[in-house]
Structures are given as structure tokens and as C-alpha cells.
FITI-867045 format. One record per residue (C-alpha): residue number from 1; y, z, x. Coordinates in Angstrom, 2 decimals, padded with zeros to 5 digits. Layout:
residues N
<k:NUM, north:Y, up:Z, east:X>
...
This chain:
residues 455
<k:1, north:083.92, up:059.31, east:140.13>
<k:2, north:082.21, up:062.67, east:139.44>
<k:3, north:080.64, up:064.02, east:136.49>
<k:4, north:081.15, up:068.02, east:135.65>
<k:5, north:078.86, up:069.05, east:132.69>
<k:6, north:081.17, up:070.91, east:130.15>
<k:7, north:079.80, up:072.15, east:126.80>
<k:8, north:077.30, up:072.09, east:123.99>
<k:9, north:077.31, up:068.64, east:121.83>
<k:10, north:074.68, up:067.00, east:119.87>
<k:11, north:070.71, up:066.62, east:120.10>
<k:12, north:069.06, up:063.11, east:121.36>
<k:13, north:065.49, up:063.26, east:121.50>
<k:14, north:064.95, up:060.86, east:124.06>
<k:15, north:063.42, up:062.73, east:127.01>
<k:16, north:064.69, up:062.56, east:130.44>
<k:17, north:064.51, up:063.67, east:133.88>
<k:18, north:067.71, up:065.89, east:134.03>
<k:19, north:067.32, up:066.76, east:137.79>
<k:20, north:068.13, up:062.82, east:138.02>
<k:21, north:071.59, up:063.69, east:137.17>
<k:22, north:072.76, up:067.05, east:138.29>
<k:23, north:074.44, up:065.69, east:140.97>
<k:24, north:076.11, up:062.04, east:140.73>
<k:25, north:078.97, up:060.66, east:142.64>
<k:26, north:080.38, up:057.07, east:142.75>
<k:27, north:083.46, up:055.23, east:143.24>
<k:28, north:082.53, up:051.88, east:140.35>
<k:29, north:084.03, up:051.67, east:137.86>
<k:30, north:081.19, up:051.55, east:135.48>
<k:31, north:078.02, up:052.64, east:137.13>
<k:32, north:074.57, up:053.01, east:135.11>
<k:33, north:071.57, up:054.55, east:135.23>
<k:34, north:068.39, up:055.09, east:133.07>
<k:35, north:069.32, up:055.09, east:129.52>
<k:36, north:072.77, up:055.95, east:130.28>
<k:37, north:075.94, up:054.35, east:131.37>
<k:38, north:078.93, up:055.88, east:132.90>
<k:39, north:082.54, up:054.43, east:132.55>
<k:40, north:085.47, up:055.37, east:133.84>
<k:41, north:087.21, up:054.66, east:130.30>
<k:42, north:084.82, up:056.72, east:128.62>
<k:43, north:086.58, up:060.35, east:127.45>
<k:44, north:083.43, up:061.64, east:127.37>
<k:45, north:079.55, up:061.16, east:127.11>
<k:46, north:076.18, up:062.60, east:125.36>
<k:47, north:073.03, up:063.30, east:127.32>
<k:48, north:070.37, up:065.55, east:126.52>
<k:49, north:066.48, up:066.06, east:126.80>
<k:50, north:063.44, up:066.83, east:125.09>
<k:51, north:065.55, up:067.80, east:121.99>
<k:52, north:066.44, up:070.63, east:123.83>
<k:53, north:071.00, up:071.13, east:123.98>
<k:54, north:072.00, up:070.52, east:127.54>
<k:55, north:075.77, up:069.96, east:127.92>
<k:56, north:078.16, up:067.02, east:127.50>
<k:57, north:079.32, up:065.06, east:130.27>
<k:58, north:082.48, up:063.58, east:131.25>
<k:59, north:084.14, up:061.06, east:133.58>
<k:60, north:086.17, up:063.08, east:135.55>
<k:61, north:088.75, up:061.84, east:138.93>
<k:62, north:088.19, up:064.63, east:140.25>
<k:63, north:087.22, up:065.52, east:144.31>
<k:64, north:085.19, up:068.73, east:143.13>
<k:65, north:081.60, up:069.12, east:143.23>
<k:66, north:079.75, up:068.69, east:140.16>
<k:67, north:079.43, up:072.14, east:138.65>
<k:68, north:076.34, up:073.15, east:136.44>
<k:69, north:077.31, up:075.86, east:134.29>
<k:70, north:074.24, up:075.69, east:131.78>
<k:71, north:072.26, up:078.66, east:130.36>
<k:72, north:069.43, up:079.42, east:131.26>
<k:73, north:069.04, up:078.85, east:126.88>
<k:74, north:070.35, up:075.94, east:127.62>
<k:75, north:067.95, up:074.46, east:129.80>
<k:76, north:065.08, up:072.02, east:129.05>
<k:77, north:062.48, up:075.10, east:128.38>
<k:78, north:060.74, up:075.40, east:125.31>
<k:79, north:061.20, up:078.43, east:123.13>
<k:80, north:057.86, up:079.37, east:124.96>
<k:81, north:058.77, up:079.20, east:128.18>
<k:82, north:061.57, up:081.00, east:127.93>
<k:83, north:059.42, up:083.89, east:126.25>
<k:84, north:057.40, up:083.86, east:129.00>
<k:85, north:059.97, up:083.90, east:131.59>
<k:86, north:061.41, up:086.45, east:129.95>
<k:87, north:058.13, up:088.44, east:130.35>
<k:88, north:058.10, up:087.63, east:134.14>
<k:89, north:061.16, up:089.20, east:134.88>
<k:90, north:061.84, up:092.77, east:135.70>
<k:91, north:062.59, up:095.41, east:133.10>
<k:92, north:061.95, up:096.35, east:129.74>
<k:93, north:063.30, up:094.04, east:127.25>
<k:94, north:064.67, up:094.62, east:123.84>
<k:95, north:064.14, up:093.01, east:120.71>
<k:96, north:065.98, up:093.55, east:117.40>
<k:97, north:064.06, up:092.49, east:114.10>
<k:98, north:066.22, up:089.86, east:112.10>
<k:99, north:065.38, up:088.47, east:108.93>
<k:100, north:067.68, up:085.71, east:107.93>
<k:101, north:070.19, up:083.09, east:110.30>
<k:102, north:072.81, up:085.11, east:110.14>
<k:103, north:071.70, up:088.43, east:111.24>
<k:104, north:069.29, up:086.18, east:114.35>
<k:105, north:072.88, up:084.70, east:114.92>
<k:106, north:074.56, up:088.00, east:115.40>
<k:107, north:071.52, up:089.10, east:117.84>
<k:108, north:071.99, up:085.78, east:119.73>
<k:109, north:075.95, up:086.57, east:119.86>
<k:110, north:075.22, up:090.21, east:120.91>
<k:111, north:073.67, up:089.01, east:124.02>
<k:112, north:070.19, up:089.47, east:123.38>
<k:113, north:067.99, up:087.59, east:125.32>
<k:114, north:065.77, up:087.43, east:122.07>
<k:115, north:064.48, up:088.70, east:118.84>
<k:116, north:061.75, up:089.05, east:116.37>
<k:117, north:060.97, up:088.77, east:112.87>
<k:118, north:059.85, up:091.49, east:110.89>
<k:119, north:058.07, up:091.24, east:107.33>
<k:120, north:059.00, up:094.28, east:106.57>
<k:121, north:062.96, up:092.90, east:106.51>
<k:122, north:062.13, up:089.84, east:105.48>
<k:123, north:060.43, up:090.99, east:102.54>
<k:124, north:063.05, up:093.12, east:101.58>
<k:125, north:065.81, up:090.48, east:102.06>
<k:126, north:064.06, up:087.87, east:100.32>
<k:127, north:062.51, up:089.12, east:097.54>
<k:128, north:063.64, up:092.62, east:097.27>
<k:129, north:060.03, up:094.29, east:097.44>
<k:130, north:058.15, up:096.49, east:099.52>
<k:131, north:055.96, up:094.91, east:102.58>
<k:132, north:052.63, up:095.31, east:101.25>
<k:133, north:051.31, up:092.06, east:101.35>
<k:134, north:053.62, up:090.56, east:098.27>
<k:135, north:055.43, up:088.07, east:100.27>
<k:136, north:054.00, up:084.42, east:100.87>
<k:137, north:052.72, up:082.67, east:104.44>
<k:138, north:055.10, up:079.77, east:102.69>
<k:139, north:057.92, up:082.47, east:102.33>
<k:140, north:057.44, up:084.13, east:105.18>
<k:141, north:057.28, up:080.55, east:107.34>
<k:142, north:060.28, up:079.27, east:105.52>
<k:143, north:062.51, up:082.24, east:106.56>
<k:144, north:061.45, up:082.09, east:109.81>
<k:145, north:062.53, up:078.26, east:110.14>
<k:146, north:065.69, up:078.90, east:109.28>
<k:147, north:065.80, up:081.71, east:111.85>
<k:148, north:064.85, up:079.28, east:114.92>
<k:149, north:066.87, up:076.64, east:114.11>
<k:150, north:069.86, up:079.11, east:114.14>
<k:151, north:069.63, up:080.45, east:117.52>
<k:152, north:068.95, up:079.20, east:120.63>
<k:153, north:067.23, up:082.52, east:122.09>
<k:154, north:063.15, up:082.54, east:121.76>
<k:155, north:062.18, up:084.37, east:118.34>
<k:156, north:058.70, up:086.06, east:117.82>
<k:157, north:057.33, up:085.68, east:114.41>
<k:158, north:055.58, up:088.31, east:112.38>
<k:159, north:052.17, up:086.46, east:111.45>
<k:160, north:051.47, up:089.49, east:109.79>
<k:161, north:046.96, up:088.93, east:109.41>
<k:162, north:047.17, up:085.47, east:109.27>
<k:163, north:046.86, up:084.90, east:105.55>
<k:164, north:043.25, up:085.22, east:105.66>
<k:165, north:040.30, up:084.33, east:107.73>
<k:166, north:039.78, up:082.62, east:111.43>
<k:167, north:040.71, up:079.17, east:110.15>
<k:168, north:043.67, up:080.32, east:108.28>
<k:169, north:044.77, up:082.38, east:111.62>
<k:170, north:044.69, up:078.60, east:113.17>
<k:171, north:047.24, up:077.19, east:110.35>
<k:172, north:049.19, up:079.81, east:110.50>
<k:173, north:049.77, up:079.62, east:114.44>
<k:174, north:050.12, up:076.29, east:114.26>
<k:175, north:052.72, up:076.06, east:111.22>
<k:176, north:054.60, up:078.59, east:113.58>
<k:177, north:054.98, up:076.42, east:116.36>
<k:178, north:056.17, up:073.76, east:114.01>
<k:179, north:058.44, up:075.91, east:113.02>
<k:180, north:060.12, up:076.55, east:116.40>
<k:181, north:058.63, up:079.77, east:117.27>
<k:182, north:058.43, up:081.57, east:120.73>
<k:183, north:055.54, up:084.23, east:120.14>
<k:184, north:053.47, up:085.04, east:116.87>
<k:185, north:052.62, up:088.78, east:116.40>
<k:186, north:048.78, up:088.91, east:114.63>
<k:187, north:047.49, up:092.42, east:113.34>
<k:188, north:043.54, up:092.67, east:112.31>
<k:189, north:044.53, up:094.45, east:108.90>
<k:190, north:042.82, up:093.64, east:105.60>
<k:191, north:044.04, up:091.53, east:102.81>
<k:192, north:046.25, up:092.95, east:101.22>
<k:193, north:047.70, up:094.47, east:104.44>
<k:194, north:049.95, up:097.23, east:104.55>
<k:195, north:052.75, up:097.90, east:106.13>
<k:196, north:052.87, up:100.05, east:109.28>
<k:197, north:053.66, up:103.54, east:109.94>
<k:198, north:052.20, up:104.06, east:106.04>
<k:199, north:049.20, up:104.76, east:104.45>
<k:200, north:046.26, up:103.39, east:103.40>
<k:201, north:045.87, up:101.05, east:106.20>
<k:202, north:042.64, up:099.05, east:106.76>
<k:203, north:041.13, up:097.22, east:109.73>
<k:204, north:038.86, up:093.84, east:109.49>
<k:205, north:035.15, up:094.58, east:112.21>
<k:206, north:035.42, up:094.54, east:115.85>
<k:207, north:034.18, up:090.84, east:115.15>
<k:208, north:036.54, up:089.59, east:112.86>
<k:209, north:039.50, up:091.36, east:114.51>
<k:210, north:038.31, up:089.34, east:118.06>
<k:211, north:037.62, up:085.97, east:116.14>
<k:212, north:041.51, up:085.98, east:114.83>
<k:213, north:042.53, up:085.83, east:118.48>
<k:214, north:040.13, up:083.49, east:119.48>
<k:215, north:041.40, up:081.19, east:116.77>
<k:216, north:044.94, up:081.65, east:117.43>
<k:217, north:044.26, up:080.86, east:121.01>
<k:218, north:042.27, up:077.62, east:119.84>
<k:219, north:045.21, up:076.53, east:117.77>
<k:220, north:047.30, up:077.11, east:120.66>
<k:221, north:045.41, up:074.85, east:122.87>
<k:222, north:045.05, up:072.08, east:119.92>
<k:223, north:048.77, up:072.04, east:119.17>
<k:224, north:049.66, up:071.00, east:122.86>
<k:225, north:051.64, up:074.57, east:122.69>
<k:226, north:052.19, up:077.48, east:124.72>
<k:227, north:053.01, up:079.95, east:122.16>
<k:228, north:052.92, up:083.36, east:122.93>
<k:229, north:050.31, up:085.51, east:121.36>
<k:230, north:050.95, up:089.27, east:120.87>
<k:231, north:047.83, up:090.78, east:119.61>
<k:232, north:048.46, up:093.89, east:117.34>
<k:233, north:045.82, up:096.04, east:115.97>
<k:234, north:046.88, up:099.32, east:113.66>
<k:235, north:043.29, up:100.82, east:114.66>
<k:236, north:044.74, up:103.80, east:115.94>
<k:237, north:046.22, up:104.91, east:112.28>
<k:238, north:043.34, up:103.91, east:110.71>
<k:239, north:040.42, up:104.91, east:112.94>
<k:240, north:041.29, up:106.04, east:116.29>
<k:241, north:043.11, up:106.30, east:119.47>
<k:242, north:039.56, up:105.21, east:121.20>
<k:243, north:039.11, up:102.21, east:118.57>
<k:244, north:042.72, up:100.87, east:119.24>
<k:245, north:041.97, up:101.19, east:123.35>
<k:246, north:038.55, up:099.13, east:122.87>
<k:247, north:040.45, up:096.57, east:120.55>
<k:248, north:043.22, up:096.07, east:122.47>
<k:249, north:040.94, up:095.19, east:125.85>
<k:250, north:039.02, up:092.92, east:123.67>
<k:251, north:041.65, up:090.95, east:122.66>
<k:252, north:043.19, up:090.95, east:126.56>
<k:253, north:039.58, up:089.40, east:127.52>
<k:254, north:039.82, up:086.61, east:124.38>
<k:255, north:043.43, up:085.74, east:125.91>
<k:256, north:045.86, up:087.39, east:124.34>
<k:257, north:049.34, up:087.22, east:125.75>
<k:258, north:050.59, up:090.65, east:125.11>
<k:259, north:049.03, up:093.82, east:123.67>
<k:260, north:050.10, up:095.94, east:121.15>
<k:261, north:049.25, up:099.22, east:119.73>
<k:262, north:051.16, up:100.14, east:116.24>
<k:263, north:051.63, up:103.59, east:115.34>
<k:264, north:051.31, up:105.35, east:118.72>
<k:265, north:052.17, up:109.15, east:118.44>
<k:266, north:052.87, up:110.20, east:121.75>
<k:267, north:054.03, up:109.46, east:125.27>
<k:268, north:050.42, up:110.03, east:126.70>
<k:269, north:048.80, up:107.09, east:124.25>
<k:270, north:051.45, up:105.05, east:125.01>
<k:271, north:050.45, up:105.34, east:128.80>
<k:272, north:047.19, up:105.02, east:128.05>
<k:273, north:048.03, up:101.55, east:126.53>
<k:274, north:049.83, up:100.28, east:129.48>
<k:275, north:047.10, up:101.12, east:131.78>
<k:276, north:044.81, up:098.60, east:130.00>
<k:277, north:045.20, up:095.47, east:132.18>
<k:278, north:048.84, up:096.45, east:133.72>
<k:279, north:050.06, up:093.17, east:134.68>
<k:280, north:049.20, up:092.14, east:131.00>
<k:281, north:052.92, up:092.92, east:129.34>
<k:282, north:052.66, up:095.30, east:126.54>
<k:283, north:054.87, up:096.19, east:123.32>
<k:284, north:056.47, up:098.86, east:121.93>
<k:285, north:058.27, up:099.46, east:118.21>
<k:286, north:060.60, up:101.96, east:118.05>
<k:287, north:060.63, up:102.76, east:114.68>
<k:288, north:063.86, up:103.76, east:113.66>
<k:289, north:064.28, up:106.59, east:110.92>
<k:290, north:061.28, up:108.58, east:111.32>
<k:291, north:058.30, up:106.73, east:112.12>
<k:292, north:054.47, up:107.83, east:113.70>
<k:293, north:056.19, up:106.83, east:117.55>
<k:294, north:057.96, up:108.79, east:119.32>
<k:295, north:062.25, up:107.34, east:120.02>
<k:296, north:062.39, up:106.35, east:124.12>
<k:297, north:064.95, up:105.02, east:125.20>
<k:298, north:064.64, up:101.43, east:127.57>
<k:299, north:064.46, up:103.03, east:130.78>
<k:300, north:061.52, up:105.64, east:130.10>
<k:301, north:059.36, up:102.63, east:128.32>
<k:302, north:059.94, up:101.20, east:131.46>
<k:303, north:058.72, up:103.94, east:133.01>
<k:304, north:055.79, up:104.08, east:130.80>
<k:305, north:055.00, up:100.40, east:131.33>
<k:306, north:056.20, up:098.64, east:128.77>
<k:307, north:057.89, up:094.93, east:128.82>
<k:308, north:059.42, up:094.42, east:125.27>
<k:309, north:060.28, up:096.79, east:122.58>
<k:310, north:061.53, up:095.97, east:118.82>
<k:311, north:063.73, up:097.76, east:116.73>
<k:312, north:061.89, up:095.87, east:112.87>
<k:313, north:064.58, up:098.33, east:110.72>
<k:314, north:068.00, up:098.71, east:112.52>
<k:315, north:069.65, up:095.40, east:111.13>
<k:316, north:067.89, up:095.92, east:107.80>
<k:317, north:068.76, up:099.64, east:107.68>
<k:318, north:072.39, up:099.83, east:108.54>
<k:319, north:072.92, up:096.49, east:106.15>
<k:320, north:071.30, up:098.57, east:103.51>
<k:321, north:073.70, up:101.51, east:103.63>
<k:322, north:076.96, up:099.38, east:104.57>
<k:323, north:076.44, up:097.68, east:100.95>
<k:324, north:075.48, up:100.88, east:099.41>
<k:325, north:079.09, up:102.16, east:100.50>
<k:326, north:081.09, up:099.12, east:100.05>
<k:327, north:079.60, up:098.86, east:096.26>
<k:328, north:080.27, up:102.40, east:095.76>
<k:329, north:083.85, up:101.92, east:097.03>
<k:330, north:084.38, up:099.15, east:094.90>
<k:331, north:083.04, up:101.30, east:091.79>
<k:332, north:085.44, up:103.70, east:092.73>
<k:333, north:088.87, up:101.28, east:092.80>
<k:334, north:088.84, up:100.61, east:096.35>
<k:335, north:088.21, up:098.47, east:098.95>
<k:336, north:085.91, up:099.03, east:101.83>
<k:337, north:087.69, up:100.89, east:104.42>
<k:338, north:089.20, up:098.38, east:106.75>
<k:339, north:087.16, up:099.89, east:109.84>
<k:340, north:084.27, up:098.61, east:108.01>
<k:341, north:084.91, up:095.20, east:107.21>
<k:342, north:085.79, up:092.50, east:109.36>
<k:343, north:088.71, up:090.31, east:109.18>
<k:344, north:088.46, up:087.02, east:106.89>
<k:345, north:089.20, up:085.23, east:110.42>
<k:346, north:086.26, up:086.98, east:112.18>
<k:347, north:084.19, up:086.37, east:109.43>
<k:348, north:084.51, up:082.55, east:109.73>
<k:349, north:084.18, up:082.54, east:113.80>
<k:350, north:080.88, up:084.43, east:113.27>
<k:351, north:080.04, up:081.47, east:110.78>
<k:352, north:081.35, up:078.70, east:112.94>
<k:353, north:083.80, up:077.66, east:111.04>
<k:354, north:086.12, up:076.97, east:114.00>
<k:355, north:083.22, up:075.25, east:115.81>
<k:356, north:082.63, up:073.04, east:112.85>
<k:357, north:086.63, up:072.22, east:112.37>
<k:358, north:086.42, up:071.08, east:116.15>
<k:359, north:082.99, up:069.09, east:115.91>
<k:360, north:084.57, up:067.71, east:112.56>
<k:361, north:087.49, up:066.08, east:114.64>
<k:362, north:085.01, up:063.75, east:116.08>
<k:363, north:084.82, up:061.78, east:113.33>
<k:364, north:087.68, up:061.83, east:111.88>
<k:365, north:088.93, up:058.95, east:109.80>
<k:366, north:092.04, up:059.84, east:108.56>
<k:367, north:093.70, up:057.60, east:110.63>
<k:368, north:092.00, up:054.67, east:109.16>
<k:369, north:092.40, up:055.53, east:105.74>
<k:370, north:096.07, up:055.80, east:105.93>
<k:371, north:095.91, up:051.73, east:107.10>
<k:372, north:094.08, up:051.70, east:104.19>
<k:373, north:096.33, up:053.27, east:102.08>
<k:374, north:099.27, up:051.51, east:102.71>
<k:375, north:097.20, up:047.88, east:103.02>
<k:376, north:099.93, up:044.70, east:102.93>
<k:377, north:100.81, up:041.74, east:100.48>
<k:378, north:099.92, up:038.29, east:102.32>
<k:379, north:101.87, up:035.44, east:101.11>
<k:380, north:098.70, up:033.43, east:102.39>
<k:381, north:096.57, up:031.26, east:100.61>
<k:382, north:094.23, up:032.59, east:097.93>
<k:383, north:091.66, up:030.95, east:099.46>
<k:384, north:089.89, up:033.01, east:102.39>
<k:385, north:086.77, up:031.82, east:104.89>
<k:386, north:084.94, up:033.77, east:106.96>
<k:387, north:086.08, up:034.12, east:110.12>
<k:388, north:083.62, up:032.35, east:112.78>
<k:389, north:082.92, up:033.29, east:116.14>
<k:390, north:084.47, up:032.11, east:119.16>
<k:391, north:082.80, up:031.36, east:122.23>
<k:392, north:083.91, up:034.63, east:124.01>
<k:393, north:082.62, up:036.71, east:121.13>
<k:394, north:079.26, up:034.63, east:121.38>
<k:395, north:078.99, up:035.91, east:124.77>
<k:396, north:079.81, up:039.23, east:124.18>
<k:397, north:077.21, up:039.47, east:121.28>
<k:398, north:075.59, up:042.43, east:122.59>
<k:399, north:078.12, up:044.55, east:123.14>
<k:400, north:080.76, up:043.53, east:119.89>
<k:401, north:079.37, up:042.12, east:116.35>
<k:402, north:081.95, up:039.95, east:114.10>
<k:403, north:083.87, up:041.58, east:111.84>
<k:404, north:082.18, up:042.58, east:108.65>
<k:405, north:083.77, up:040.68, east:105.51>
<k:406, north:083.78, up:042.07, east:102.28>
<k:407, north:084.98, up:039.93, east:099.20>
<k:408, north:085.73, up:041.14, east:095.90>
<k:409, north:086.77, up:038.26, east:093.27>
<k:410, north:088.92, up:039.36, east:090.36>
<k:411, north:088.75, up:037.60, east:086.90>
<k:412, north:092.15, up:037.50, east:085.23>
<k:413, north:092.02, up:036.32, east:081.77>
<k:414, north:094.91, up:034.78, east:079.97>
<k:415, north:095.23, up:034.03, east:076.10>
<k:416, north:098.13, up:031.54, east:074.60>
<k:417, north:101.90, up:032.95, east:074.30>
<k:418, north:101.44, up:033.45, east:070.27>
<k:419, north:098.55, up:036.02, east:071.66>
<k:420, north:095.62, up:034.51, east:069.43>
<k:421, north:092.32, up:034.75, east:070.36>
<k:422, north:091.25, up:031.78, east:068.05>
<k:423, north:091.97, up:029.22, east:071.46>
<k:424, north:089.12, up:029.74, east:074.32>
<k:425, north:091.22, up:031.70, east:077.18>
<k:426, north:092.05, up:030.59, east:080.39>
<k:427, north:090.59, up:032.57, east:083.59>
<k:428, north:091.68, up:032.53, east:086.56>
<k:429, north:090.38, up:034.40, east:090.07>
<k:430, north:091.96, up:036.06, east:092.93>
<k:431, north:090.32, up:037.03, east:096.07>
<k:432, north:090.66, up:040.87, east:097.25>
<k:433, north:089.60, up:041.03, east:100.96>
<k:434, north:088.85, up:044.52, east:102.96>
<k:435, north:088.67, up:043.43, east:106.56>
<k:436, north:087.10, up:046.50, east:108.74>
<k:437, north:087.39, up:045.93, east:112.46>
<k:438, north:086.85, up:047.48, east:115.52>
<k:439, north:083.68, up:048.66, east:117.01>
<k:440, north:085.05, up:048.09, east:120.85>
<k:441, north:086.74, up:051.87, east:120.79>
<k:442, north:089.06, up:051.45, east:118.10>
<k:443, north:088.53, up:051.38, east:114.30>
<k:444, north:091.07, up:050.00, east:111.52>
<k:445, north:091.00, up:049.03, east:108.50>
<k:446, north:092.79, up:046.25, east:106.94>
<k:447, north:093.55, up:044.99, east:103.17>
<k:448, north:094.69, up:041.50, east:102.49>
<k:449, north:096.15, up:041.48, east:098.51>
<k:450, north:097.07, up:037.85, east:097.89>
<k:451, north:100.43, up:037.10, east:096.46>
<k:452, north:100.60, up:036.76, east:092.41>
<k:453, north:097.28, up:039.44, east:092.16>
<k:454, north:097.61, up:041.40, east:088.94>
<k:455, north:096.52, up:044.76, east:088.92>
């Protein structure tokens, strides 16, 4: 017997040593291992580890060798590790800003290898309002959970200042690796911070600025976690070029993961950012739209030195202006031209409708509830026991339980012909029985109505 891994299923969180079982052969029958048993009348069977989806296995008779055709998302990595591995490969990497499921779900299905949040985005999708320090650590935190658990590709959260001082830096990181996050971008603005590329920016000291990295590192280490840390400082708008430099090697000596300068105006600062610590990756945002940065395309921020650039306002931006026209379309007695809007059908594959339908068939009892529909009239007894075990069924006690019994009695009451209600009725019972059985592979369920049963 051979086992071929085949495609996503469900989440156990009981961890395992999958290099165990990547490559399995046997002739049994029934053959176990570990937590897991292998039959050859199984159709097909779950394994997974450290929460993390693998693939589902099957019983195959088949000759081939076993064939792993996992992901490297896929894998048993942490959103973490696969940030970082990301970071250890060659190239320049890019990142569009999301800032709900659906639009991280349409990054994942793009083939990006992952994606950030941006408060800017999330702001405006949320609550409608400009990103100027309105918008909640709760909101902000909440969005981003229901980014992570949408995708399986790392996300890097916008931790915008941290909410506050060193110790709320700590919460913050930590809340974000609760909430499934790869990387958490920190900025050493003031509260209220503004948002970048505008005015009116302030920093927090040297000091304080160092102190939120150290904290986020300590929270790191506390948590068990190996978030990434991008540290971001917005110096250069609102000091200097020189002031942004210093910062950004003082937070590559406290142990930041990647650097990042916001607001660079020029290809020549941008090089001079990459030649801080060059094996240290560094970020870039393209700003899209008019922004302090100069547009590059991947290869020359490669060139430069760069390992990951975002893009915080192309989802946001182009979602923006599709609505405006659709709405003004509609105003107008139309629809949306057709070039612009997909079909109802690829609407509900980018949704997962078909996905779900198939998952859905699984569990599927309509089978059963026909039985159930239809039930029988016994000409049995009205009188029912419970049906004991028999020595084969104690033996297989682990593996089958007895039939549950469920018994429903009936009062029927009955006055004299002349129908007064001055004589004390007479009441009789009948016993309704549902019978479910199964639980060895198959599943039906039975009714048992007995003969004479009014209803």
C-alpha cells in the first residue's frame, strides 16, 4: 500500500513529526503508526501538524512513489519563518497593502508570496476616516485577525507607534503574534501620529524611539515568537536625512529585523539606507499617486539594495475609483460596464463558494434523513426494551458503542362515546422509538411507529 498526499483538508492541532511519514510503503492491510492508522478500506485520511494545513492522505494500490506536492505555504513553518525565508532568498520582494480578507485573499490568489497591512487602508475601510491616529489598537488588531486567518501567505502588520509607551509597544507585539502575524512594522512617531508622506509629523527622542525596539524585541523573546520586526522611523520628514541614518543604525544594533526609512526623496538616500548594515534586509514603499519617494520599479530596488517593497494604496486606490464609477453608472441607468465587473460565477469561486459546496459534501446527511422521512409502521408490540449487548459487541467496545435509544411516550386521552367530560377520561400511551445506528462507516436512521398510534 502507498500513501500519495493529495490536497488541503482540515486543521488537527496535535503536533507531529511529518518527516515520519513522507515516505510509507506496506503491503498489511491495516498498518499503524503514531497517532494514526492506515487502512486499506479507508477512502481517505486527515493528518496534519502544529495547526499548520498539510495535505490529506489516502490509501492508494498504487506501484508509484509517494509524491509530495505541498507548498512551501503549506509546510509546517510558522508565519515567521516563512517571512524570514522569504527574506533569505534572492530578489526584491513585493508586498501589496490589504486591509480586509478579501482583498489579502485576492493577494494570496495573485501569487504573492505575501502582504502587509496598512492603517492608512484600514482606516479608510473600516471607519471611513483619515489615518491620523483615529483608529483603535483594538480596531486595528481585529482587522488584522481576520486578515491572517484568511490567507495562508505571511502578513506584516502595521503597529503603527505602538499605542503608546515601551510597555504598550510589548502588548501590542505580543497581541500581534496572537493574532497570526508574520512581521510588525513600528514607527517612533508621537501620539497622535500622522500619517506618512504628510505633514506635521513628529518623532519621540533618540531614547524613546530605541526603547520601542528594545521592547518589541523583549516581547518577542517572552512570547516564545520569532516575529519579524521592521523598524520604521519618519525622521527624515521630520528632522533629517542624517537623523533617519543614525536612527535606523540604532535600531539595527537593538535587533531590529529590517530597517526602514519612510519618506525617502531620492535614489541617492535610498542607497544610503541600504548601505547601513547590507546584509540587514531593508524596505521600501512605493507610494503610489504622488508621494515624497521616488516610483522604481523591482529590479532597480534591487539594484539599490532593497529586499521588500509595499504598495499601502494600490488595492485601496483602484477600489476607491471602481465604486466611484460603478455608483455613478448606476445613477445614470446603467450597469457597470461588463469589462468591469466580474461574472456572478467568478464572484463566488473568489469567495469559495465551490470549495465550501465540496467540503459541505462531507457531511452530508441527506441520505439519512430520507430513512427518516419515510420511517415504517411495525406491527410489533407496543412494548420496546433496550437492546443489550452481545458478547461480540462487548469485545468490540472500543471501537463500536450500542446503539443510542431514544423513547418518546405519547399520552392519548379518550373521553366516553356521549363526549362528556363529567366521567374521568381514560389515557392510554404509545411508545415512539428513533433508533440511530451506525458509527462502523455507515449511518441510518430508523423510526419504529407502533401499530394503532394516533397522530
Amino acid at each position: 500500500m502507498k500513501l500519495a498526499i493529495l490536497n488541503h483538508d482540515s486543521i488537527l492541532s496535535k503536533p507531529n513529526s511529518w518527516s515520519h511519514y513522507q515516505s510509507y510503503s506496506s503491503s498489511s492491510p491495516s498498518t499503524s503508526f503514531s497517532n494514526i492508522t492506515i487502512s486499506s478500506t479507508f477512502q481517505r485520511l486527515i493528518f496534519h501538524r502544529n495547526n499548520q494545513n498539510i495535505k490529506r492522505i489516502s490509501c492508494l494500490t498504487s506501484n508509484n512513489p509517494i509524491q509530495n506536492q505541498s507548498t512551501p505555504n503549506s509546510s509546517s513553518s510558522s508565519p515567521p519563518e516563512l517571512l524570514r525565508r522569504l527574506l533569505k532568498s534572492p530578489g526584491v520582494h513585493q508586498g501589496p497593502a490589504c486591509f480586509d480578507a478579501l482583498s489579502a485573499k485576492l493577494v494570496e490568489k495573485a501569487g504573492f508570496e505575501f502582504c502587509f497591512t496598512s492603517g492608512f487602508s484600514v482606516s479608510a475601510a473600516r471607519l471611513g476616516l483619515p489615518d491620523v491616529g483615529l483608529i483603535s489598537f483594538g480596531e486595528m488588531l481585529d482587522q488584522g485577525r481576520q486578515i491572517t486567518q484568511a490567507v495562508s501567505i505571511p502578513v506584516i502588520g502595521d503597529g503603527d507607534n505602538g499605542y503608546g509607551n515601551a510597555m504598550n509597544v510589548k502588548r501590542t507585539v505580543k497581541e500581534f503574534i496572537n493574532a497570526g502575524f508574520a512581521g510588525i512594522i513600528l514607527e517612533d512617531q508621537v501620539s497622535p501620529k500622522a500619517c506618512g508622506h504628510t505633514h506635521g509629523r513628529k518623532v519621540v527622542s533618540r531614547e524613546e524611539a530605541v526603547m520601542r525596539i528594545k521592547a518589541a524585541i523583549d516581547a518577542r523573546k517572552e512570547s516564545g515568537s520569532d516575529i519579524v520586526i521592521v523598524a520604521r522611523t519618519d525622521s527624515r520628514q521630520a528632522i533629517s536625512l542624517e537623523e533617519s541614518l543614525w536612527r535606523s543604525r540604532a535600531f539595527a544594533d537593538a535587533g531590529a529585523d529590517v530597517l526602514f526609512i519612510d519618506a525617502l526623496t531620492s535614489k541617492d538616500e535610498m542607497k544610503a539606507l541600504c548601505e547601513i548594515f547590507p546584509l540587514l534586509p531593508k524596505m521600501a514603499n512605493m507610494l503610489e499617486g504622488g508621494g515624497k519617494s521616488p516610483i522604481l520599479n523591482p529590479i532597480e530596488l534591487e539594484e539599490i539594495g532593497f529586499k521588500i517593497v509595499s504598495y499601502p494604496l494600490s488595492l485601496i486606490g483602484v477600489s476607491i475609483r471602481a465604486m466611484q464609477d460603478a455608483l455613478t453608472a448606476i445613477k445614470g441607468g446603467r450597469l457597470p460596464p461588463p469589462a468591469s465587473l466580474p461574472s456572478f460565477d467568478e464572484i463566488k469561486e473568489t469567495l469559495g463558494f465551490n470549495a465550501y459546496y465540496e467540503e459541505e459534501k462531507r457531511y452530508d446527511t441527506s441520505t439519512s434523513q430520507q430513512d427518516f422521512q419515510r420511517g415504517y409502521t411495525s406491527s410489533s408490540s407496543n412494548t420496546y426494551s433496550i437492546q443489550q449487548r452481545s458478547p461480540d459487541d462487548t469485545e468490540k467496545s472500543d471501537q463500536i458503542q450500542l446503539d443510542p435509544i431514544i423513547e418518546v411516550v405519547t399520552p392519548e386521552v379518550y373521553y366516553p362515546a356521549d363526549g362528556s367530560k363529567g366521567s374521568p377520561p381514560r389515557t392510554m400511551s404509545r411508545t415512539l422509538r428513533v433508533k440511530i445506528t451506525g458509527r462502523d462507516g455507515s449511518e441510518k436512521l430508523e423510526i419504529r411507529i407502533p401499530k394503532g398510534l394516533q397522530t
